[in-house]
C-alpha positions as CSV (number, residue, x, y, z in Angstrom):
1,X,194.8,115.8,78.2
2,X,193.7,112.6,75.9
3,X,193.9,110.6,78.5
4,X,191.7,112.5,80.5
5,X,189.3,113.2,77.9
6,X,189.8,109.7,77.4
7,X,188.8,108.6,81.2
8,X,185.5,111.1,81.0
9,X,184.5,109.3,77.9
10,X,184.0,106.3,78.9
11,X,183.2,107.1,82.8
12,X,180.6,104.7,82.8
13,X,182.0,102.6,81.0
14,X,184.7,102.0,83.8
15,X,182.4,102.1,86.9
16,X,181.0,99.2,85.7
17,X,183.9,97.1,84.8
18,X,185.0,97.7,88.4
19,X,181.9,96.9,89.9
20,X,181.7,93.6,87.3
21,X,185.2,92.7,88.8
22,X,184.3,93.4,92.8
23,X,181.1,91.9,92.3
24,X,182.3,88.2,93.6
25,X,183.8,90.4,96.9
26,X,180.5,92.5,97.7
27,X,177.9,91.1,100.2
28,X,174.6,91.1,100.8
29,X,172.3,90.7,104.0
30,X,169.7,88.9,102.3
31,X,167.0,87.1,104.8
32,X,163.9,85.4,104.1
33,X,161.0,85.3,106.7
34,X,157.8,83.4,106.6
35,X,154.3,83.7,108.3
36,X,151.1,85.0,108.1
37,X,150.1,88.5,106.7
38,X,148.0,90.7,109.0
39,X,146.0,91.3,106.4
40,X,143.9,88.3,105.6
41,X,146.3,85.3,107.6
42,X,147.5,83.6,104.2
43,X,151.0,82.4,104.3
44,X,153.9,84.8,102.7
45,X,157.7,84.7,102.1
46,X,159.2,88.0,102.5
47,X,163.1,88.7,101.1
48,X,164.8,91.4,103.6
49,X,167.7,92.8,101.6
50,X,170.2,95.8,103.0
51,X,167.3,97.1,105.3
52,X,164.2,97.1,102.6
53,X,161.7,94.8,101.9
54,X,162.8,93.2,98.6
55,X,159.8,91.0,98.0
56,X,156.7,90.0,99.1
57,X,155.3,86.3,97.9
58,X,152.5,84.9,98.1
59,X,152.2,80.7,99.2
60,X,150.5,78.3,99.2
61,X,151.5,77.0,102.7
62,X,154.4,77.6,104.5
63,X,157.6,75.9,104.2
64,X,157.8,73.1,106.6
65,X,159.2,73.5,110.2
66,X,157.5,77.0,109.9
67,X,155.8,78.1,113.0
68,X,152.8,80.3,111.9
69,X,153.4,83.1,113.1
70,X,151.6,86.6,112.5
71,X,153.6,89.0,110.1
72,X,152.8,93.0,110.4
73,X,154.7,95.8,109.8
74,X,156.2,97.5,113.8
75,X,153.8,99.5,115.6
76,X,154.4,102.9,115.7
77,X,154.2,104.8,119.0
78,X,154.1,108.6,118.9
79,X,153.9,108.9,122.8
80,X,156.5,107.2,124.4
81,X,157.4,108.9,128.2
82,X,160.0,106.3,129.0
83,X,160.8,102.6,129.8
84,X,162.2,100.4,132.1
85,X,163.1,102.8,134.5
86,X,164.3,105.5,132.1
87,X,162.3,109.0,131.6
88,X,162.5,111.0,128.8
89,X,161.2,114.1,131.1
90,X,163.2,112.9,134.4
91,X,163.9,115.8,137.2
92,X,166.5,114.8,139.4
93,X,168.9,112.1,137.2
94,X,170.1,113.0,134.1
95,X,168.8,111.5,130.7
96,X,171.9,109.9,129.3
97,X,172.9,108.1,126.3
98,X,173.1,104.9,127.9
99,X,169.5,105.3,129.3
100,X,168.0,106.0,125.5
101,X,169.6,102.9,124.5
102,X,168.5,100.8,127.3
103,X,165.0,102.2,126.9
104,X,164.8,101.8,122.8
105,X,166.2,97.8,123.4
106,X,163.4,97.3,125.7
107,X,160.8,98.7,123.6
108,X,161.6,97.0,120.5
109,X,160.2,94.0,122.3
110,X,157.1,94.8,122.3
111,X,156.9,95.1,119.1
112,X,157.4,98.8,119.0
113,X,160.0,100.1,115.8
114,X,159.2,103.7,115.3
115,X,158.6,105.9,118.2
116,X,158.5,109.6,119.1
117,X,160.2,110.3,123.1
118,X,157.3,112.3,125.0
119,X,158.5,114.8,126.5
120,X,156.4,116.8,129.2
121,X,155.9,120.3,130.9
122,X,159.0,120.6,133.3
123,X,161.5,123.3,134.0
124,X,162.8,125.2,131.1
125,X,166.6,123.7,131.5
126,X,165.3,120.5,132.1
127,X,163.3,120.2,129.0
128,X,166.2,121.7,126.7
129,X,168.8,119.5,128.5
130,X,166.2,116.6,127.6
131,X,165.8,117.6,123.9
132,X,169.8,118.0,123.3
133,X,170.1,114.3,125.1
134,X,167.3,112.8,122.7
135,X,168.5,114.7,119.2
136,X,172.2,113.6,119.4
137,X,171.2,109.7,120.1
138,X,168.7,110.1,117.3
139,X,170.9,109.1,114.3
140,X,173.2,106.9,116.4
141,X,173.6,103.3,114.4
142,X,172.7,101.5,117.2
143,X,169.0,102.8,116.9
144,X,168.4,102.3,113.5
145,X,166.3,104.9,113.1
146,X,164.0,103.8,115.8
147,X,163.9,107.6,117.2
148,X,162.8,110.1,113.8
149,X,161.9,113.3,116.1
150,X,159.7,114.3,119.7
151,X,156.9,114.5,120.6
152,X,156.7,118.0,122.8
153,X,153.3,117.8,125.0
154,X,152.7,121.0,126.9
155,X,154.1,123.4,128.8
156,X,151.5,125.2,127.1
157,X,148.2,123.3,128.5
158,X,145.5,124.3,130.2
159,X,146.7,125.1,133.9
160,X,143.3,123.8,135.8
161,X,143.2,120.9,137.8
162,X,141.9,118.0,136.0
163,X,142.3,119.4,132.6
164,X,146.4,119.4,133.3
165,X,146.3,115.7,134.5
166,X,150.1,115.1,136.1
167,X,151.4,117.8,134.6
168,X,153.4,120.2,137.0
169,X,151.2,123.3,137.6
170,X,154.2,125.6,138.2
171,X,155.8,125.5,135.2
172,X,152.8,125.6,132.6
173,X,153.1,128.7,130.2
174,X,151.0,130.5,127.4
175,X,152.8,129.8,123.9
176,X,155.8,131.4,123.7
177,X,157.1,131.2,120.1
178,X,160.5,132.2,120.7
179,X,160.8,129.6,123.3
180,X,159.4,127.1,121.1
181,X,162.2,127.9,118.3
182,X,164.9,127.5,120.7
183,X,163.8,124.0,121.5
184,X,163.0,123.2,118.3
185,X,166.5,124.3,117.1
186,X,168.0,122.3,120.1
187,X,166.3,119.5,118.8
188,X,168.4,119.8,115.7
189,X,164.6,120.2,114.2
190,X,163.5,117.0,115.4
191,X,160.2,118.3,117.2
192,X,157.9,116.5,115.0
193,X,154.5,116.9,117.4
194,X,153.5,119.5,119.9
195,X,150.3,118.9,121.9
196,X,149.0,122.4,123.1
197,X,145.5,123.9,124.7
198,X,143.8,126.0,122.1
199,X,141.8,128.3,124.4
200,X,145.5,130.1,125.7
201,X,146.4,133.2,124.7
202,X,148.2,133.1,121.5
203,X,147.4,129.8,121.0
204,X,145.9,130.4,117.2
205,X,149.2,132.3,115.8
206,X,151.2,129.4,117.6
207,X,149.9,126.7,115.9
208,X,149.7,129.2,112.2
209,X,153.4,129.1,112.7
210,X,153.9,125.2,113.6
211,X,152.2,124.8,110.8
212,X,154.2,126.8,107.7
213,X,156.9,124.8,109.8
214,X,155.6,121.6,109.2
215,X,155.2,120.7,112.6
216,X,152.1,118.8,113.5
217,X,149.6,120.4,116.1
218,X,147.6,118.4,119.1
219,X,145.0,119.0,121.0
220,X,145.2,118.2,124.7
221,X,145.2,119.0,128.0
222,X,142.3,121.6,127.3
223,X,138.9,122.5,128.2
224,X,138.1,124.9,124.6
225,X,135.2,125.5,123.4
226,X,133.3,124.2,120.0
227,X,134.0,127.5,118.7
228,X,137.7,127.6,119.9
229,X,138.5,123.9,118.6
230,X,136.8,124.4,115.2
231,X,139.0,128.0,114.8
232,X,142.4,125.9,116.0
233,X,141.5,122.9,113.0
234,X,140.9,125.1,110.2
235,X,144.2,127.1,111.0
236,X,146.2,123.2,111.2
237,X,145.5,121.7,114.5
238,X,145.4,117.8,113.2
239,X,145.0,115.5,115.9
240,X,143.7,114.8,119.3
241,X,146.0,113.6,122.0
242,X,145.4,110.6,124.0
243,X,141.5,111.5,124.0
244,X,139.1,111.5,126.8
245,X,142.2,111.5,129.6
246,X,143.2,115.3,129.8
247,X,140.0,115.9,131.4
248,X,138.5,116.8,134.2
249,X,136.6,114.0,136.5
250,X,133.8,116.1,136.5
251,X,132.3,118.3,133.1
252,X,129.2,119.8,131.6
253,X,127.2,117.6,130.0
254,X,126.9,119.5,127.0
255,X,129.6,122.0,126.8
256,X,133.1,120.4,127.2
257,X,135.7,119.5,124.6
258,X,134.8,115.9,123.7
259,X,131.6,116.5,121.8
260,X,133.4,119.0,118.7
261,X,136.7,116.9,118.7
262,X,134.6,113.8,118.4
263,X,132.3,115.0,115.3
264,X,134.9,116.9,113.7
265,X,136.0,114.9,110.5
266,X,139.2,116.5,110.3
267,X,140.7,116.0,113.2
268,X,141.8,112.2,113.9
269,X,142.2,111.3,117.6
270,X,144.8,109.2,119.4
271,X,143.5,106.2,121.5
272,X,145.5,105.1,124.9
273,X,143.6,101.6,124.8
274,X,144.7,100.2,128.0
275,X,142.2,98.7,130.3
276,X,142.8,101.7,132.7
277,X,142.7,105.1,131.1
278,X,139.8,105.3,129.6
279,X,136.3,102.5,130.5
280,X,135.6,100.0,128.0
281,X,132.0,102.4,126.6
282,X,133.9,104.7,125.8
283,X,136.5,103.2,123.7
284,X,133.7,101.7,121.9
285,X,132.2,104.7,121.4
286,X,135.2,106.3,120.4
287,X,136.1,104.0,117.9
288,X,132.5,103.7,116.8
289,X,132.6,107.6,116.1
290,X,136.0,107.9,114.6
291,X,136.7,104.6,112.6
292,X,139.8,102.7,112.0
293,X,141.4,105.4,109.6
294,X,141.0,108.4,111.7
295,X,142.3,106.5,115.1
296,X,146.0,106.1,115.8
297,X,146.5,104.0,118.8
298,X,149.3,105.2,121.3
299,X,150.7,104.0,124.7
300,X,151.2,107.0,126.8
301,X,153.6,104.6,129.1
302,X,155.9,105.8,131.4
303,X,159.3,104.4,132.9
304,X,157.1,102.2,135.4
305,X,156.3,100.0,133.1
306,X,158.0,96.6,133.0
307,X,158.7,97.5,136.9
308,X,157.0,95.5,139.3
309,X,153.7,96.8,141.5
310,X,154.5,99.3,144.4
311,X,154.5,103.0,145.3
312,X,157.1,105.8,143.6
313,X,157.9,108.9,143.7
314,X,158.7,110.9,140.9
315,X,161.2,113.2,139.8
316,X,158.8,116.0,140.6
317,X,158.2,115.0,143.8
318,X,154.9,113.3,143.3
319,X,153.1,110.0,144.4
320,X,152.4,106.9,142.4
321,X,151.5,104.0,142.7
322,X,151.7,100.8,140.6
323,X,148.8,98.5,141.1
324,X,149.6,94.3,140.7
325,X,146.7,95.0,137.5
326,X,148.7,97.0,136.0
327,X,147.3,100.6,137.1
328,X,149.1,103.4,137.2
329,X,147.6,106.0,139.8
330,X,148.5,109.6,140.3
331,X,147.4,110.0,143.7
332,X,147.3,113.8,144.2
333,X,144.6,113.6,142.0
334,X,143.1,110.2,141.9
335,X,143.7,110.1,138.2
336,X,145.9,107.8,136.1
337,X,149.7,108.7,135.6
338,X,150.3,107.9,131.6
339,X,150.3,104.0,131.3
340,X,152.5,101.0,132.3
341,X,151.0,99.0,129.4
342,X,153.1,98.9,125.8
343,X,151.1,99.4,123.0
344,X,150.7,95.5,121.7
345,X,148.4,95.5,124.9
346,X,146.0,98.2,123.5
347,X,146.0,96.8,120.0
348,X,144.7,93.7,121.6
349,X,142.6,95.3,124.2
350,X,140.8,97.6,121.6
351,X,140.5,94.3,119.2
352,X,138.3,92.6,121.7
353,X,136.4,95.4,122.9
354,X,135.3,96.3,119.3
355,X,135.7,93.4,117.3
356,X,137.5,95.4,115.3
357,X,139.7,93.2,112.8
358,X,143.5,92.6,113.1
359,X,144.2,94.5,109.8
360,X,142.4,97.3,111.3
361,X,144.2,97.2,114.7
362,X,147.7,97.3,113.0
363,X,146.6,100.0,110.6
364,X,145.8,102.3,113.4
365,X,149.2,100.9,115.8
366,X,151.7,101.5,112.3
367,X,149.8,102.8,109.1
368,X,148.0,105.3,109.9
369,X,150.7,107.4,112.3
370,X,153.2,106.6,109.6
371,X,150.8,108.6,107.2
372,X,150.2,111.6,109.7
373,X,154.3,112.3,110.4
374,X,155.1,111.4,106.6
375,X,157.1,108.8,107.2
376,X,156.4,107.4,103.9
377,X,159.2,104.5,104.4
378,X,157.4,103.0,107.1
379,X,154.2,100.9,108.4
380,X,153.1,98.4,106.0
381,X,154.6,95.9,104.4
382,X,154.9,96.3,101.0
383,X,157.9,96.0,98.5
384,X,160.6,99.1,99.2
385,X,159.7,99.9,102.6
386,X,162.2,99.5,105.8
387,X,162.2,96.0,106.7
388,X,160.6,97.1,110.4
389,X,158.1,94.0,110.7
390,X,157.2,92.2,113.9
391,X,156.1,88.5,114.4
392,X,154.0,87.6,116.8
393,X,151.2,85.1,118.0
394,X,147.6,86.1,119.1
395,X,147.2,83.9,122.6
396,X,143.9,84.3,124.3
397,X,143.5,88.0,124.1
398,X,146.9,88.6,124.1
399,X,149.9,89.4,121.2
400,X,152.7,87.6,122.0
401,X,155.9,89.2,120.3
402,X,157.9,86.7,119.0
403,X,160.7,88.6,116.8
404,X,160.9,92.0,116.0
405,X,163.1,93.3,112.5
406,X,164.0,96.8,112.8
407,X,165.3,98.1,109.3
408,X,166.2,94.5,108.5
409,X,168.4,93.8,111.7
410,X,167.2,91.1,114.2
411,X,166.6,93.1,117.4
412,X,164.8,90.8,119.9
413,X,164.3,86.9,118.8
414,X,161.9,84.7,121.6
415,X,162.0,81.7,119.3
416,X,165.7,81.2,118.1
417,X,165.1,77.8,116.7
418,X,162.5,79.1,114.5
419,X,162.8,80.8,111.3
């Protein structure tokens, strides 16, 4: 019994002769990178340690046999439909593992290190298989983290041509809160965005409950009125998806939902800044309205991109086609089909429609999602946060990835002789 008193004593005491004497035997993944902040292009050292951003020093030039390269935090992209071939809503294959990997790989080269899988209005058993498949590679080692929850958009959109885009008419649905629990329980919780039509029936108590649930509410795929939008903010409705696309080619004037999204301070709106979904006035206009801290830009790309040009079929039967500029078309409807661009396009594209300035752009590709989920690890660089930073050149009116750092590790490297 002394001796065990003894031991509890001095505890402490003990742990840290035993870490004094394993010291010499523990290591330590320590890297330093060295470019130019996003912020204002001066030259900076930056010590990765064990994942985090250890330190962040200022220079007065960069070492020598530096390139100088551009150093942001990873952009952030909260709607994600697949990549290189691989769904996250696919009909006929199956979603596997392998698939999620291949898809997340390719992603991180464009710079992407935090996104949410989109998944869209399909079959029930389809969607939960879909959800199971995404929440059991989400804490896989192999991801690092890449994957921190779904974004859910529809079933439960408006059902009217135009205002539905490619969704499948057939299996759009009022909001069904039961149904909504099972997937989110599927999802081992993991449903961190649901984008939803307002003006439905049961719409308002829907997004009440996503909200005590801490589940953030979009607006898309709608035609609701002033009145209905306004009632769906103030109950926790926080964003707009991809604005200006779920629409219908032709609308009132006056009366359609664009008008009380856009002057409503409260609700921040997601950009798809392509050079196809939406035409170069209006992103102005947008962005003009909105500002840089109530804009996130997302990709809305799909599994065509990174193919090359032709005409597909998809999972649901339908007709695309991939244009050699890039254009994805959903030809039942003459609209466009999500995206084949990655997001470091629409930072750029939205940079020179603007002018906007590079800080800004990266604060609404990383920050400012980061903020809205509460990932409060992530999307800046700063002292403490996951070492997810991208380097990249600005060519032309282009960004050129160069390396991308996902929680410290090395994922894609296009210069290896450089440091």
């Amino acid at each position: 019994m002394n001796i065990i008193r003894l031991i509890k004593n001095n505890l402490f005491r003990i742990c840290l002769a035993v870490l004094f004497v394993l010291s010499p035997c523990l290591s330590y993944s320590q890297e330093k990178i060295y470019g130019l902040l996003y912020t204002d292009m001066m030259p900076v050292e930056i010590t990765i340690r064990d994942g985090l951003i250890r330190n962040v020093k200022r220079m007065n030039k960069l070492p020598k046999g530096s390139q100088p390269l551009i150093i942001a935090p990873g952009f952030i992209d909260n709607q994600i439909n697949g990549f290189a071939g691989v769904s996250f809503s696919v009909g006929n294959s199956e979603l596997t593992a392998e698939g999620i990997r291949n898809a997340t790989y390719a992603i991180w080269r464009t710079g992407v290190t935090t996104f949410l899988p989109n998944i869209n209005t399909n079959d029930r058993e389809l969607i939960k298989r879909n959800i199971v498949a995404l929440a059991h590679m989400k804490d896989e080692p192999a991801l690092l983290g890449s994957i921190p929850g779904i974004h859910l958009e529809g079933p439960y959109i408006s059902p009217v041509d135009g205002f539905r885009g490619s969704h499948p008419l057939k299996y759009i649905r009022k909001p069904d809160w039961e149904e909504f629990q099972d997937l989110y329980e599927l999802s081992e919780r993991s449903i961190l965005q649901i984008t939803l039509a307002p003006e439905l029936v049961g719409a308002m108590e829907f997004i009440d409950k996503c909200k005590s649930n801490g589940i953030i509410v979009g607006l898309g795929h709608h035609n609701a009125s002033s009145e209905i939008i306004s009632e769906a903010v103030a109950r926790g409705a926080r964003i707009v998806t991809s604005i200006g696309s779920g629409l219908a080619n032709f609308i009132d004037k006056s009366d359609n939902p664009l008008w009380p999204q856009l002057s409503d301070d409260r609700l921040l709106i997601s950009l798809v800044c392509d050079k196809f979904s939406l035409p170069p006035e209006e992103l102005r206009v947008f962005y003009k309205v909105k500002g840089p801290s109530r804009i996130i830009i997302a990709s809305d790309v799909t599994k065509y991109a990174s193919l090359q040009p032709g005409k597909f079929v998809t999972d649901n039967g339908d007709s695309v086609e991939l244009t050699s500029e890039g254009r994805l078309i959903y030809a039942g409807q003459n609209i466009v089909y999500g995206s084949a661009s990655p997001i470091k396009d629409g930072v750029a594209n939205l940079m020179n429609l603007t002018g906007c300035s590079l800080s800004d752009a990266v604060m609404m590709a990383s920050t400012n999602p980061a903020k809205l989920y509460g990932f409060s690890d992530r999307g800046s660089i700063a002292v403490g946060k996951r070492a997810d930073i991208i380097l990249f050149r600005l060519v032309g009116s282009e960004i050129v990835i160069s390396k991308t750092y996902v929680k410290g590790n090395l994922v894609f490297n296009a210069t290896p002789d450089s440091r």
